[in-house]
Each structure stands twice: as structure tokens, then as C-alpha cells.
N, C-alpha and C positions, 0 to 999 in steps of 0.2 A: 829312358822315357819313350824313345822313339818306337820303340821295337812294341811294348802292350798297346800304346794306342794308337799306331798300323795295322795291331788285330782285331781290335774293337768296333765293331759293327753297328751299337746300339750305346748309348748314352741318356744318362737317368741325375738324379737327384735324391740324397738321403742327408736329408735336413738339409747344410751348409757342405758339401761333399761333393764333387760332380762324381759320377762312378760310372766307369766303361763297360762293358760287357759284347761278349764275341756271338756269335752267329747261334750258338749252342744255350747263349745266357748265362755261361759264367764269366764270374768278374773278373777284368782282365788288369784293373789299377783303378786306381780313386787319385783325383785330384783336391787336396783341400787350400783356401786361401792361406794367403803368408799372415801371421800375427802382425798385426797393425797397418795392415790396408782397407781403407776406406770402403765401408760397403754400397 
């Protein structure tokens, strides 16, 4: 995990998704929540 979002520059939103992306705008990983945590 450490390693794409150390490269990650810029951070967005698609839909329920947090999504990373580096200097250049490509996507570096996507974080989604765990099934059954409280929104």
C-alpha cells in the first residue's frame, strides 16, 4: 500500500472510491471502504 500512495500526488473521488493519481494523472491505486462500515 505504502509504496502507490507515496507516489500519489493528487487524490479525487469516483463515486464511493477515494482514487490516487501521480504528477502525470495516472492512477496510482483506489482506496474503497470495507463492507459494512458505517458511512
Amino acid at each position: 500500500m505504502g509504496r502507490w500512495l507515496g507516489s500519489a500526488s493528487r487524490a479525487g473521488l469516483d463515486g464511493d472510491v477515494l482514487v490516487f493519481l501521480d504528477a502525470q494523472g495516472n492512477e496510482t491505486g483506489r482506496l474503497r471502504r470495507a463492507a459494512g462500515t458505517p458511512q
